[in-house]
C-alpha positions as CSV (number, residue, x, y, z in Angstrom):
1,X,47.4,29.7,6.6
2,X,43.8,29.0,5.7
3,X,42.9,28.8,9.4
4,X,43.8,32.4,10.0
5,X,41.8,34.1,6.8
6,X,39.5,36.6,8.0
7,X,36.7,37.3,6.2
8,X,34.7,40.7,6.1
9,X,32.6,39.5,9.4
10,X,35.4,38.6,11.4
11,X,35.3,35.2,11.7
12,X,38.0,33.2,10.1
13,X,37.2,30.6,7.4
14,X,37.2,27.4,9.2
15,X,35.0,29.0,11.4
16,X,32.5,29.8,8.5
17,X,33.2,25.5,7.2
18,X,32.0,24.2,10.6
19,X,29.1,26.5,10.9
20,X,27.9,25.4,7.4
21,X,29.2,21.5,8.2
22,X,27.4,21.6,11.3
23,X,23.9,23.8,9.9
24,X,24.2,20.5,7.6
25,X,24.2,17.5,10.2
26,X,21.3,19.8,11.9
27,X,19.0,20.5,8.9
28,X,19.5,16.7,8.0
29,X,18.1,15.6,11.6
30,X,15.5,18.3,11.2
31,X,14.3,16.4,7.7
32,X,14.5,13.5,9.1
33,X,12.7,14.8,12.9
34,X,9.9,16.1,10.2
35,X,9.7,13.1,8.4
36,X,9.5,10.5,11.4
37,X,6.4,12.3,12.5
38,X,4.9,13.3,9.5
39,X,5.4,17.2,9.8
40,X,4.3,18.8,6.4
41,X,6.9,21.8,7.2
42,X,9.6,20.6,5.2
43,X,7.6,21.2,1.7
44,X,5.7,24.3,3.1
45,X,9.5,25.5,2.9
46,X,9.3,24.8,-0.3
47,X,9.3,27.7,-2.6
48,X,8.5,26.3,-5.8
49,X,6.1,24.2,-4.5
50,X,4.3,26.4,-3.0
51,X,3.8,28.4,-6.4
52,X,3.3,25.9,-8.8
53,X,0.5,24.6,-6.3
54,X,-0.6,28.4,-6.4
55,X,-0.8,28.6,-10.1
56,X,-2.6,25.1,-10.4
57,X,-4.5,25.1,-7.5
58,X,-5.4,28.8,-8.3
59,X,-5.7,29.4,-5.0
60,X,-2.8,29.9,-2.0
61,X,-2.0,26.7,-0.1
62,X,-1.8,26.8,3.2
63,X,1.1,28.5,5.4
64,X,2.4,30.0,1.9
65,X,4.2,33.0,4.0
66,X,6.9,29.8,5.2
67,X,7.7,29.5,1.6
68,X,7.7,33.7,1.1
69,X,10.0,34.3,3.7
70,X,12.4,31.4,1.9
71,X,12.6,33.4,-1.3
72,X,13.2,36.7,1.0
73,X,16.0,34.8,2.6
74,X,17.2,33.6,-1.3
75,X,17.0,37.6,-2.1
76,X,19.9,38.2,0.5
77,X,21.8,35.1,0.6
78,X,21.0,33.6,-3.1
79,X,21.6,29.5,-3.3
80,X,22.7,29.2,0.9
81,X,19.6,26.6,0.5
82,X,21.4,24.2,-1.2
83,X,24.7,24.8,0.5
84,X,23.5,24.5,4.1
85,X,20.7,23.2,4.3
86,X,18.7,21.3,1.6
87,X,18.7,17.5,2.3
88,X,19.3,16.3,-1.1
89,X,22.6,18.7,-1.2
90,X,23.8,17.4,2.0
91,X,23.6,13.9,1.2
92,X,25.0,14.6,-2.4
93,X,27.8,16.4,-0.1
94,X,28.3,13.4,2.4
95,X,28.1,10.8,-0.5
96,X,30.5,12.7,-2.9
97,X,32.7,10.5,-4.4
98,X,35.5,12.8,-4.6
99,X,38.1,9.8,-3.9
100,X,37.0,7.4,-6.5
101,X,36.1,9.7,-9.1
102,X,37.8,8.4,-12.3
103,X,38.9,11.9,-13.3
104,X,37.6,14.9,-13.8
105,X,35.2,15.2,-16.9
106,X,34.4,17.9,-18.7
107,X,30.5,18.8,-19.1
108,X,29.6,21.8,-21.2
109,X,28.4,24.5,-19.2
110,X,25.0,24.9,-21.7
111,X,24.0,22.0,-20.2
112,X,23.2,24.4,-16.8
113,X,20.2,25.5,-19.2
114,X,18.7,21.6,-18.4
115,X,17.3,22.7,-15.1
116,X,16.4,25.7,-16.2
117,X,13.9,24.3,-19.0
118,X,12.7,21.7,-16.4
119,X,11.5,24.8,-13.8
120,X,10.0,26.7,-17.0
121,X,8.3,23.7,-17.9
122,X,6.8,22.6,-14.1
123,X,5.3,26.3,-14.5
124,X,3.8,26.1,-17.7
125,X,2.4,22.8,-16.8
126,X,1.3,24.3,-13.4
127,X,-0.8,27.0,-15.8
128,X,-2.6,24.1,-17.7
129,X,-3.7,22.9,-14.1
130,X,-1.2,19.9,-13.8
131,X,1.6,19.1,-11.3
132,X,2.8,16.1,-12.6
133,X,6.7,17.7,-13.0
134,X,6.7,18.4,-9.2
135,X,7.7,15.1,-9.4
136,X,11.6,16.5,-10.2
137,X,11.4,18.8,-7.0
138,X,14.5,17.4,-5.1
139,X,12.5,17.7,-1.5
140,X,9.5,15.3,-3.4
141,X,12.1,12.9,-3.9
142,X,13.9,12.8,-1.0
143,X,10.1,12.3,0.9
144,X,8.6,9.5,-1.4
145,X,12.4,7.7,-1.4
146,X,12.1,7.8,2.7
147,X,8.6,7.0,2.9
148,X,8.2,3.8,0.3
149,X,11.8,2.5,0.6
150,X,14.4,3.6,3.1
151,X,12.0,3.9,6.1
152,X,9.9,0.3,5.4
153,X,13.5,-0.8,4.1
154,X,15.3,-0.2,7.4
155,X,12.3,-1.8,9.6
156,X,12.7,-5.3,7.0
157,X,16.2,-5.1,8.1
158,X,15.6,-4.8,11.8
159,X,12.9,-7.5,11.9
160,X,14.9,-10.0,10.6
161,X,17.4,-9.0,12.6
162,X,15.3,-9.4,15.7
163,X,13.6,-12.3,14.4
164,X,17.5,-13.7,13.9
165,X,18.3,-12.8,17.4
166,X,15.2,-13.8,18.9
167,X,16.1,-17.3,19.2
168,X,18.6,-16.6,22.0
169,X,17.0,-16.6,25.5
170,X,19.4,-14.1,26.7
171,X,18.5,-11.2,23.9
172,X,14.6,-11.8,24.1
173,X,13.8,-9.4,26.8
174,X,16.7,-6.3,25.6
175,X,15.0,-6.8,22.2
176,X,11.5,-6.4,23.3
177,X,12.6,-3.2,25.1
178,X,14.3,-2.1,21.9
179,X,11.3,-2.5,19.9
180,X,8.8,-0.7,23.0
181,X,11.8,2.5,22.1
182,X,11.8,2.3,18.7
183,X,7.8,1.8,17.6
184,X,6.3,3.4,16.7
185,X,8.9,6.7,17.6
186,X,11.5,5.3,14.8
187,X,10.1,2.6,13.3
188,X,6.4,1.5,11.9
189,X,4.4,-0.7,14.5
190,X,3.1,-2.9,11.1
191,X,5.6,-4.2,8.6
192,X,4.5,-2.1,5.7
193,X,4.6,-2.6,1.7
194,X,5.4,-0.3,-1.2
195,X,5.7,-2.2,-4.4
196,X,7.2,0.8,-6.2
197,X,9.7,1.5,-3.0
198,X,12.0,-0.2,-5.1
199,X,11.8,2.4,-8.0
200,X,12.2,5.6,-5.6
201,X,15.4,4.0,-4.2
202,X,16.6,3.7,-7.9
203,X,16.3,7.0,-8.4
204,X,17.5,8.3,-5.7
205,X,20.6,6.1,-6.2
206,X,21.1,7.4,-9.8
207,X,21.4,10.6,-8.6
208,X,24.1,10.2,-6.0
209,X,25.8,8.3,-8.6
210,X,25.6,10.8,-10.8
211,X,28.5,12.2,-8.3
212,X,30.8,10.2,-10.1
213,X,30.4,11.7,-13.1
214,X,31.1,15.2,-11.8
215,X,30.2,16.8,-8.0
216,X,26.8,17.5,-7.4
217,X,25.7,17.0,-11.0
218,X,22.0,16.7,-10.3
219,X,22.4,20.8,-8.8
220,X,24.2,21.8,-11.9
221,X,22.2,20.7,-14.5
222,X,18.8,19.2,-13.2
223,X,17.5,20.7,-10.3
224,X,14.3,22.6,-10.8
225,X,14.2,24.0,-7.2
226,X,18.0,24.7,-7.8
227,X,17.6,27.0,-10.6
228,X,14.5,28.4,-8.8
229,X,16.8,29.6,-5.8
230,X,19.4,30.5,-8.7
231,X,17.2,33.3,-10.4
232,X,16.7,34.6,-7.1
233,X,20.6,34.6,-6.1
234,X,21.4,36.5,-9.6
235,X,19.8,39.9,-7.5
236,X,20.9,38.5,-4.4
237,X,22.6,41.4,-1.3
238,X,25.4,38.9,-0.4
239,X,27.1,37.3,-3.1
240,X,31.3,35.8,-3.6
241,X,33.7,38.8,-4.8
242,X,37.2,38.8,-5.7
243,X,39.4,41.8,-6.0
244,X,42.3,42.8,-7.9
245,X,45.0,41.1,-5.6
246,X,43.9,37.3,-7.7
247,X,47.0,35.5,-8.4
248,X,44.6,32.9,-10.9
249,X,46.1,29.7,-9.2
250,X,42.9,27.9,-10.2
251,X,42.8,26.6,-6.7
252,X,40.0,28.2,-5.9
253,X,38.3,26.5,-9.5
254,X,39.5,22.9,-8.5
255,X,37.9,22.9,-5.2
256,X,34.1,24.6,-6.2
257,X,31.7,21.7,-6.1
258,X,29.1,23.2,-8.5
259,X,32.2,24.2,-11.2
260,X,31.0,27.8,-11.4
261,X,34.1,29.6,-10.7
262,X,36.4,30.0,-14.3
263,X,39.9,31.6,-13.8
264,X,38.9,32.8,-17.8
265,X,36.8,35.1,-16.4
266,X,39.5,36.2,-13.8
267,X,38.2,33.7,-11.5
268,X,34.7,35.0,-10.8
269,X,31.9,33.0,-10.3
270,X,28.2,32.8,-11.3
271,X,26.0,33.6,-7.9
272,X,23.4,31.4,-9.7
273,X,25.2,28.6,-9.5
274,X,27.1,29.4,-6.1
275,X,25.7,27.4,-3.5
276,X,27.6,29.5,-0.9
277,X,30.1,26.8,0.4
278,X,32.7,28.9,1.2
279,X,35.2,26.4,0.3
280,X,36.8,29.1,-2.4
281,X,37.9,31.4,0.6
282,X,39.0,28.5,2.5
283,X,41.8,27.7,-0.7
284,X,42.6,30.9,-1.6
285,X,46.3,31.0,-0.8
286,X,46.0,35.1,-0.9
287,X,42.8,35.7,0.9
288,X,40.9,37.5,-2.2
289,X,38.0,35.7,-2.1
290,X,34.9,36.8,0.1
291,X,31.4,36.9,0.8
292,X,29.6,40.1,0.8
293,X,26.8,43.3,-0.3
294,X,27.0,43.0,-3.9
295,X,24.1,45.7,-5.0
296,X,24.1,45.5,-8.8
297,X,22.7,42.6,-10.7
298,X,24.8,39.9,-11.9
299,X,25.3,39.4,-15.6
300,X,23.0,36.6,-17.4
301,X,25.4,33.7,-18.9
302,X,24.2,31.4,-22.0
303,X,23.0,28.7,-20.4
304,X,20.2,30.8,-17.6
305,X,16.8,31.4,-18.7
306,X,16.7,33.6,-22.1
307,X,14.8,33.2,-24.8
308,X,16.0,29.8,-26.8
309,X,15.7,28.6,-22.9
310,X,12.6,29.8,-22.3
311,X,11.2,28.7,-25.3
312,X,12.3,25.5,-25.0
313,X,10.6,25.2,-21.0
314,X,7.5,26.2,-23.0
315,X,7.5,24.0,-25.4
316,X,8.3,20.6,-23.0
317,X,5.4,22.3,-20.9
318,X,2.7,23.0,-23.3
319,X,3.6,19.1,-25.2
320,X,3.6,17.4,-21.2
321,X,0.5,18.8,-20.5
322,X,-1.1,18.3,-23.5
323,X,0.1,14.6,-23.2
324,X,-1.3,14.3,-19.6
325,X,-4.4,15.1,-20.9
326,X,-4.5,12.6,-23.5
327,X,-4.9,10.0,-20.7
328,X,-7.5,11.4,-18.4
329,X,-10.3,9.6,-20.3
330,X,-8.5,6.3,-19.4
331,X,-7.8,7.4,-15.7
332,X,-11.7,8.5,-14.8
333,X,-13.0,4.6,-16.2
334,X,-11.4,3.2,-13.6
335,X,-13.5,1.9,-10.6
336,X,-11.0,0.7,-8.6
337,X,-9.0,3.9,-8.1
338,X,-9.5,4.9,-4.5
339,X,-8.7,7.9,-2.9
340,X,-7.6,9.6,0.1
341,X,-11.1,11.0,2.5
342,X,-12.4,13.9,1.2
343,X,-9.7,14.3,-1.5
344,X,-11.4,14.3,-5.1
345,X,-10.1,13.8,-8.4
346,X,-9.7,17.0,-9.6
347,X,-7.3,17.6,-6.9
348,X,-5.1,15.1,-7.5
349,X,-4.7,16.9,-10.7
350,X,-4.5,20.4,-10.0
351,X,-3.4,20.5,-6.0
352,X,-1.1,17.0,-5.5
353,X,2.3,18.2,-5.5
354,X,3.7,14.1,-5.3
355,X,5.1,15.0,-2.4
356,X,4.8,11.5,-0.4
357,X,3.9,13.0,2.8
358,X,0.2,11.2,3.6
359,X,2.3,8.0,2.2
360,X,3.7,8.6,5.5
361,X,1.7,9.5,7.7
362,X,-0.4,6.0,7.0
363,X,-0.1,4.0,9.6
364,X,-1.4,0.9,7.3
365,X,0.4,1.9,4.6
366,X,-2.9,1.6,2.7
367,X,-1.9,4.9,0.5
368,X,0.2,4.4,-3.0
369,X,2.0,6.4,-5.3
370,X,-0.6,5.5,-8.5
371,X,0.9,4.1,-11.2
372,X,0.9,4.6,-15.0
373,X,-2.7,2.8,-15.1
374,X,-4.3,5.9,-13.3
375,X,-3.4,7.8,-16.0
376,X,-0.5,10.1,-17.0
377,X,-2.1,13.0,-15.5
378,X,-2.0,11.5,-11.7
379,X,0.9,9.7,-12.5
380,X,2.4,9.4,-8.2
381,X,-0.7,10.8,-6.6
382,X,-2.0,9.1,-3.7
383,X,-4.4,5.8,-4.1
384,X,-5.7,3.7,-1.5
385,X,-4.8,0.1,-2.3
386,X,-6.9,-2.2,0.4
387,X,-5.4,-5.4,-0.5
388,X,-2.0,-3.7,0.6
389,X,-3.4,-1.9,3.9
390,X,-6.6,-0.1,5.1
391,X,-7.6,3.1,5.6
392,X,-8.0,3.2,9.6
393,X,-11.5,4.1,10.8
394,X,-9.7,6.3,13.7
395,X,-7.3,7.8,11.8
396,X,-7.1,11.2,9.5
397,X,-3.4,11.5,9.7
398,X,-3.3,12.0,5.4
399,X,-5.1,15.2,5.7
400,X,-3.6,16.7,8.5
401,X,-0.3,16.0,7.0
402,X,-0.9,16.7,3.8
403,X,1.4,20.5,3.2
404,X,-1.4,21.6,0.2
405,X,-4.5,21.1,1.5
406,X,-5.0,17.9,-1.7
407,X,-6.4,15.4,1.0
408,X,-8.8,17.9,2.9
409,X,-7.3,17.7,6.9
410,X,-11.3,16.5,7.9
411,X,-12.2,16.1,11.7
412,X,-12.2,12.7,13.1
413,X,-16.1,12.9,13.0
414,X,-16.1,13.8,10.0
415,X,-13.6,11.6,8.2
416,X,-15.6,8.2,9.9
417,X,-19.0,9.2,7.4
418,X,-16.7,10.8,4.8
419,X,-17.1,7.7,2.2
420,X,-14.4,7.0,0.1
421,X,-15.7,3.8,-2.1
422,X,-18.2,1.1,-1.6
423,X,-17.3,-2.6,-1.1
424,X,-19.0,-5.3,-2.9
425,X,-19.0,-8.7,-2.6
426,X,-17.7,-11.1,-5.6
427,X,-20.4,-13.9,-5.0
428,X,-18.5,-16.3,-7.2
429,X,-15.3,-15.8,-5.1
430,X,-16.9,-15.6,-1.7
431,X,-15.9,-18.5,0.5
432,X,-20.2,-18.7,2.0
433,X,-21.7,-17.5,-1.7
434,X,-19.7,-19.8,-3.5
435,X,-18.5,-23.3,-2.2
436,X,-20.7,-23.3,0.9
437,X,-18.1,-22.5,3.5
438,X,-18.7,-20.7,6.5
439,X,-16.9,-17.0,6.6
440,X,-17.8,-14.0,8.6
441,X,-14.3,-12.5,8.4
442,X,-15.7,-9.4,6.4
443,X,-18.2,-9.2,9.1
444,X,-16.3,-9.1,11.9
445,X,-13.8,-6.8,10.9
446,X,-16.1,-3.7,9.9
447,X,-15.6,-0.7,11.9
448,X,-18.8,1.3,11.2
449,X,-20.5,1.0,14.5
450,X,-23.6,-0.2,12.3
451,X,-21.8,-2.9,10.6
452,X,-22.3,-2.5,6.8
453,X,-21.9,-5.8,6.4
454,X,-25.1,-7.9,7.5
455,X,-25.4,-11.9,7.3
456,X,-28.9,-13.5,6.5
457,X,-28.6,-16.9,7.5
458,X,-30.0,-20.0,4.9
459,X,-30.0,-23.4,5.3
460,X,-27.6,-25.4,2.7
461,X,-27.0,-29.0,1.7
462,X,-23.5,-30.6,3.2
463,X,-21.9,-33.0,0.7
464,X,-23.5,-35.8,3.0
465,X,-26.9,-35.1,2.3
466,X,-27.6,-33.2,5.2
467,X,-28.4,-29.3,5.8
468,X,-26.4,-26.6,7.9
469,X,-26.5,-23.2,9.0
470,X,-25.1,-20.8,6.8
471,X,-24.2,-17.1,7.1
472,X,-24.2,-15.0,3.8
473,X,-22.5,-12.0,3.8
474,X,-24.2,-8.7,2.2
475,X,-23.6,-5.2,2.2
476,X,-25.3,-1.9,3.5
477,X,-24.3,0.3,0.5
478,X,-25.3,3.0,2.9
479,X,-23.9,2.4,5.9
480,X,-20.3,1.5,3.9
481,X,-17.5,3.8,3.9
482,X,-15.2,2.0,1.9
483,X,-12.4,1.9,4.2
484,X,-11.4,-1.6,2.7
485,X,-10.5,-3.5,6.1
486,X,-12.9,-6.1,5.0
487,X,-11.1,-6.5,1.4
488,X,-7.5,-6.2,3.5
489,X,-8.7,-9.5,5.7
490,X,-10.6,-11.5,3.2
491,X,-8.9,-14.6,3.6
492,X,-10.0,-15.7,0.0
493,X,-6.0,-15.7,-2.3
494,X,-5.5,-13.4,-5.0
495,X,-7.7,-11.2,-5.2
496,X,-10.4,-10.2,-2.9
497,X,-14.1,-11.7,-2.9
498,X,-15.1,-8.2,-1.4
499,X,-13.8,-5.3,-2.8
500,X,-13.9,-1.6,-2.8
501,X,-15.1,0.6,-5.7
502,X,-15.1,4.1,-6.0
């Protein structure tokens, strides 16, 4: 029985499932334990990452042993990553859709090259200083889908719930102890807005729906970390084996979720594409599947990395990049496009990995993924959008959070006088400047101990003849820090009489 297999440790098989089901449910917490608090480990874990920032950035981000001693840990165990503990490949695990899967379809095994070309090409570009690939990295996703739709998504849900609830005298006080548990420990204390949320969940969506196609089809054939991890398990120490006792029952075929193991080839399996599941020694009938020191390299199959591979990688490299440069002229006219403190444009270029983690850590949710207008180059780097939210005076959570070092983490001190823009005031859309009606908001709400907004006061006509007091607004260009709380509370519709400019 498959309770009783032994394998070379020992342990018997359903032993080995619940450590891995349970190393699962653990790593996912831990994503999500890193996530709540805006943790950069999770993509300082991150292996390719880490050396595509490298190669851009030409310089080593920070904590780069974390992602060193991950590719050790590939070199002895090959793919375990995204058997036990990658989040994307536990979800794609838990969301399956082995019982509604119309059937089983067939998908040509050169298609494993797919991911393959992707990784080549995320390098190349990485060589021509651009990052814009590391958009594919499964971990980038999984933090930008979390961060602008589930999280924001979840807390909608729970204030209308509350706000539902709310109206019954007897739930009022358990709910405002719920929400003193939950914010800001679960949930943000500001309802916050992403207008692209909506895209991240869509393609995080199409990929566990790619499930019903075949199992984890986005490991097999797109994955860019996944074939990263797979080069590595092809020299791999522990690796599956079968021995001569094989019966080829093909149950061992039917039940691998990444399709690797062909009873053609005597029932052997690829270790690149092995995500060490054990779930082939748990259906062997005869016990002659294991997991063990395998010191030669494995063979190279047509669909890894050789040449037409490689050159085809190269080539979507060299033609991305080149087309990411074609739009940087557009990007660097634009006034508007605000970033992070201390984080210049050249970074977002050559150091952002679109990794979603200072969309985060926001607590105003004042930092964007930029959109196609910012230029193909920066296409999902970090913008500050004040209309949306501000950047907080006391606050220089992006930096510290950010895993590359792209938003510099700058001392508190240092981050109030760190400019990032300068507002200026729209005189024919100002309430005061233009229609004679008193407004100080923009006043009021500037943090700069200094105020870089001053009023001047003038006398002005009332439409009954007589004269009033009337405060204009100006700015201090030198005392402004273009933190954009004046443009977030300018009560003016549409958009803002003051604004920031870079």
């Amino acid at each position: 029985m498959a309770a009783e297999k032994k394998n070379t440790a020992g342990w018997n098989t359903r032993s080995w499932l619940n450590l891995r089901a349970a190393a699962q449910v653990l790593a996912f917490i831990g994503f999500l334990a890193l996530f709540l608090n805006a943790v950069p480990l999770l993509m300082r874990l991150d292996p390719l990452a880490v050396l595509a920032n490298f190669i851009s950035g030409r310089s080593l981000p920070p904590f780069a042993f974390i992602a060193l001693a991950m590719i050790v840990l590939a070199l002895i165990f090959g793919r375990a990553w995204c058997g036990w503990l990658c989040p994307m490949g536990t979800l794609l695990d838990w969301l399956s859709f082995n019982k509604w899967r119309p059937g089983k379809i067939a998908i040509p095994d050169g298609w494993r090259s797919v991911k393959y070309v992707i990784l080549i090409a995320i390098i190349l570009a990485a060589v021509f200083s651009n990052l814009t690939l590391m958009i594919f990295d499964p971990l980038t996703i999984m933090v930008r889908t979390f961060a602008t739709a589930i999280w924001p998504g979840l807390d909608l849900a729970v204030n209308a719930a509350e706000s539902l609830l709310n109206n019954v005298p007897a739930f009022q006080a358990p709910l405002a102890r719920f929400d003193n548990a939950v914010r800001p420990l679960l949930l943000p204390t500001t309802q916050l807005s992403y207008p692209d949320g909506w895209l991240f969940a869509v393609i995080l969506a199409g990929i566990i729906l790619l499930n019903l196609l075949t199992e984890r089809l986005w490991c097999r054939y797109i994955c860019p970390l996944g074939a990263f991890y797979g080069l590595a398990a092809k020299v791999s120490l522990i690796r599956r084996r079968v021995n001569e006792s094989c019966i080829k029952c093909k149950l061992c075929e039917d039940t691998c979720p990444t399709g690797t193991i062909r009873r053609d080839k005597a029932c052997s399996s690829d270790p690149g594409e092995c995500i060490m599941c054990l779930k082939c020694m748990d259906s062997c009938p005869c016990s002659t599947s294991d997991f063990g020191m395998v010191l030669s390299a494995a063979k190279f199959n047509s669909y890894d990395p050789v040449r037409r591979q490689l050159f085809l990688g190269l080539g979507a490299g060299a033609v991305l990049a080149l087309l990411f440069r074609l739009g940087l002229p557009i990007k660097q006219r634009n006034p508007y496009t605000i970033r992070p403190p201390g984080a210049g444009e050249q970074d977002m270029t050559t150091v952002c990995i679109r990794c979603g983690e200072c969309i985060k850590a926001c607590p105003t949710g004042a930092i964007q993924p930029s959109q196609m207008d910012k230029g193909l180059e920066q296409f999902w780097t970090p913008v500050i959008v004040p209309r949306i939210g501000f950047c907080q005076y006391s606050c220089n959570a992006c930096g510290i959070t950010c895993p590359v070092s792209a938003i510099p983490a700058l001392p508190l001190a240092q981050k109030k006088v760190t400019p990032i823009g300068r507002a200026f005031i729209d005189r024919d859309r100002c309430l005061p400047w233009a229609q004679n009606t008193p407004c100080i908001v923009c006043e009021e709400m500037c943090p700069v101990p200094r105020k870089a907004i001053q009023l001047h006061t003038v006398q002005v006509k009332r439409e009954d003849g007589g004269t009033m007091a009337l405060q204009l607004p100006t700015v201090q260009a030198g005392r402004c820090n273009g933190c954009g709380l004046c443009e977030y509370k300018c009560p003016v519709e549409g958009e803002a009489a003051i604004r920031v400019m870079a």
